[in-house]
N, C-alpha and C positions, 0 to 999 in steps of 0.2 A: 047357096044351094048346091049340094053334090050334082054333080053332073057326071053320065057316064059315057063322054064321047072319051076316043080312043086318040082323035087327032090334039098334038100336043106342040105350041110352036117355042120357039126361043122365050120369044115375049112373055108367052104363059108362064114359061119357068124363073123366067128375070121376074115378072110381079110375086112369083112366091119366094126368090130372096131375099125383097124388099119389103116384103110383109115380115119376114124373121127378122129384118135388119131394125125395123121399126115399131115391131109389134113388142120385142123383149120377151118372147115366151117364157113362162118359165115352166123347166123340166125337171121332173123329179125321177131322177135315176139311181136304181137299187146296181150298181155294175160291180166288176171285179176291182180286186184290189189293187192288181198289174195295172190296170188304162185310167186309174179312176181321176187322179190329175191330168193326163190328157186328154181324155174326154171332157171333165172340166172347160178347160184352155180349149179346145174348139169351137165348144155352144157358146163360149164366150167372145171368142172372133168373128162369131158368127154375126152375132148379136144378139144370141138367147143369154137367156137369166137360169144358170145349170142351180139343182139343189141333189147333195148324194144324202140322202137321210133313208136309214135303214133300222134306227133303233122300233122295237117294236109299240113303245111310249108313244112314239109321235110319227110313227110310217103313214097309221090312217088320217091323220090331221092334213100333213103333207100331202098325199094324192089326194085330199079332199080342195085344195087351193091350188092346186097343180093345173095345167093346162094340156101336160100330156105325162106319160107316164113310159120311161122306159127301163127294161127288165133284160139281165145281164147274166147269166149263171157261169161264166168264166172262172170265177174261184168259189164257188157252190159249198155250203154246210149246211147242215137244217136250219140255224138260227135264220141264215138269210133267207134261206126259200119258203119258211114262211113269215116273213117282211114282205118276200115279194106275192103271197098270194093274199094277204091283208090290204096291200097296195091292189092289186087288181083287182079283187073286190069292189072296194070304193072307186076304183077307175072306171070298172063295168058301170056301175052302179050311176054313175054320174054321168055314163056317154060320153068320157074323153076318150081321145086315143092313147093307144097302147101300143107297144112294139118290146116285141121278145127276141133277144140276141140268143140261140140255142149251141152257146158255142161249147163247143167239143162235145156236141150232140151222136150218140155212137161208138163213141171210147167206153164207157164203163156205164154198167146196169144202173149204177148210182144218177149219173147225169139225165138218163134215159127214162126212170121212176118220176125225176124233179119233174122235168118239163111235163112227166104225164100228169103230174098232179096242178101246174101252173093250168095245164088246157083244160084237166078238171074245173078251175074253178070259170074259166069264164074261154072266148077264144078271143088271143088279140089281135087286134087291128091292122097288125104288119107284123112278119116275121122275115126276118132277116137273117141270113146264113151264107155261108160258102155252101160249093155242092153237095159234098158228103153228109155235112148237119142236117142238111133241107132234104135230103133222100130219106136219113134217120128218121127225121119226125113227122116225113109221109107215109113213113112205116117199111122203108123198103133194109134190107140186110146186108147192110154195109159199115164196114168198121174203117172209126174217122184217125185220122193218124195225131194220138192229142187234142191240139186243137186247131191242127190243119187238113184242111182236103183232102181226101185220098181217092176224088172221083172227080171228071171236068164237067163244067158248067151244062157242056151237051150232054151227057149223062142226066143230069137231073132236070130236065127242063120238063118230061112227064110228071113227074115227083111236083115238083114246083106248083103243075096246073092242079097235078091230084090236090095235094094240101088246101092250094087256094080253096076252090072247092067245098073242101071238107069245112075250114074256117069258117067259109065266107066272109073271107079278107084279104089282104095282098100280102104276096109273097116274092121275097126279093131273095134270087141267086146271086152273090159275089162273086167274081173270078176276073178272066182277062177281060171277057164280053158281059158287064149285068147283065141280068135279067129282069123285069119286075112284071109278074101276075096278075089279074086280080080271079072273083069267083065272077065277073061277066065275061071273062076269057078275053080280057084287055092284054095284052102284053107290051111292051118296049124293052129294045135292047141298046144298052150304052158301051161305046166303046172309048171312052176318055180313059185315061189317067198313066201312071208310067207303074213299072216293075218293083223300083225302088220303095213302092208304097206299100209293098206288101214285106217289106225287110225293119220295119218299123212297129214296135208295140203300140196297139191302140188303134193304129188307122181304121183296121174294121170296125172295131166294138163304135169308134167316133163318126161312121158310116151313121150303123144304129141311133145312136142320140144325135144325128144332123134328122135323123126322119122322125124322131120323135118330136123336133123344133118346128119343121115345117109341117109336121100333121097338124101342129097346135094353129097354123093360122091359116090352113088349106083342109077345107073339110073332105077335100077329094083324096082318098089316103093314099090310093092310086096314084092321082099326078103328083102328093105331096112326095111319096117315095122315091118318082123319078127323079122328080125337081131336087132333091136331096142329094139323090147318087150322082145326077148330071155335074150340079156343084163341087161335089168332092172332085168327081173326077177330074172336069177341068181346071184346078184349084192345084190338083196335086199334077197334074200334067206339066202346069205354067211352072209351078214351084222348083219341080224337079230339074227342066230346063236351065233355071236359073243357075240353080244350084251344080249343075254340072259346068257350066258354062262358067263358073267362078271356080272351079277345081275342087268344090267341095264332096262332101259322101254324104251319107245317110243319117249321119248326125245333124247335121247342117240342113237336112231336107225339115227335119221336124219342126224347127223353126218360120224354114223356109214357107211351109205348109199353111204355119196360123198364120201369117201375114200375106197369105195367097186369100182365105178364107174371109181374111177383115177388108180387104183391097180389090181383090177380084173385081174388073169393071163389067159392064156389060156386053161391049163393043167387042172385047176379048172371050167371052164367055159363046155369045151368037158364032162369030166366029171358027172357036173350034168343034162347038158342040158337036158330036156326033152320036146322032138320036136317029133311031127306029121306031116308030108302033106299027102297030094291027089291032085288029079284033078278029 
């Protein structure tokens, strides 16, 4: 049963990565063509069951068997955005969850049209963004650099509430501090993970498909989002530690990372978590 309390403890979040650990989601992800093996290789660490299927033959088949559904527009053409609004469709339709990665949301009219036509068909479940993306697609006029940030997390935390709102769903800010929304004005802010994570292709968009894992086995999208971001973050915190600590760099973190995500104990996770809510 969704529940909408606000208070969220270790524990809560350890039982929803042992539901992914054990549950084997499986994710059906339309993403870009930059992270699409490393998003892969995460859901797989994780313990989800990843599927990238985009042809338009069998996109509906797949979100129809799917458990959650997440939507990527990082290397955007029409063929795939409309894979991905065929896919939301049958996602809507079915009452899974959804999560829209709206990356480089604000760069170009083109990006800006897609997403409008994705929100046309249905609103998803989570959307997920750095700040600049997540102002974009509250509507506010802000141009994103690519498909990096060109505004901080405290900048968009109105934006963030507005969207939720407007969806009525949740909305996750990426940056140094997460953020995550919902439309009952739940919030939680995360401060895990290291610098280094953000010098690596893929860690964001693999943010997005970890919340599309754990929406699939936490009906609260809300705590599934945190529970996701909390994850990564302390995942990529432990990892980078390591890795510095053996005189490796950013290469060595990537690896570092899935073996943080397969291993991560609990003990370790309670530990550093460092988690906020409100309502």
């Amino acid at each position: 049963m969704t529940t909408a309390s606000s208070v969220l403890h270790p524990s809560d979040l350890w039982a929803d990565v042992l539901a992914v650990r054990s549950g084997h989601p499986l994710v059906h992800s339309i993403t870009n063509l930059v992270v699409m093996n490393y998003n892969a290789n995460v859901l797989l660490a994780m313990g989800a069951a990843p599927v990238m299927a985009h042809a338009h033959e069998e996109v509906a088949d797949m979100a129809a068997i799917a458990q959650a559904l997440v939507l990527n527009i990082g290397t955007l053409e029409p063929y795939w955005i409309e894979s991905m609004r065929q896919a939301l469709q049958i996602a809507s339709k079915r009452g899974i969850k959804t999560v829209l990665d709206p990356v480089g949301a604000g760069a170009t009219s083109y990006r800006n049209k897609s997403i409008s036509a994705l929100l046309a068909v249905a609103s998803p479940s989570v959307i997920r963004g750095n700040a600049s993306e997540i102002m974009s697609v509250a509507g506010s006029a802000v141009q994103t650099r690519g498909v990096d940030s060109s505004a901080a997390v405290a900048d968009a935390l109105q934006a963030g509430r507005d969207l939720a709102r407007q969806t009525g769903g949740v909305v996750c800010i990426s940056g140094e501090v997460d953020q995550v929304f919902d439309a009952q004005d739940r919030r939680a802010s995360l401060s895990n993970g290291h610098e280094w994570m953000t010098r690596i292709t893929g860690v964001g968009c693999s943010a997005s498909a970890l919340v599309g894992a754990f929406c699939a086995v936490q009906p609260d999208a809300w705590r599934a989002t945190v529970s996701a971001m909390a994850y990564l973050g302390v995942a990529g915190e432990v990892a980078a530690e390591q890795v510095i600590a053996s005189g490796g760099g950013v290469g060595s973190l990537q690896i570092a990372l899935l073996d943080q995500l397969q291993l991560l104990d609990q003990a370790s996770f309670a530990q550093r978590l460092k988690l906020h809510t409100a309502a």
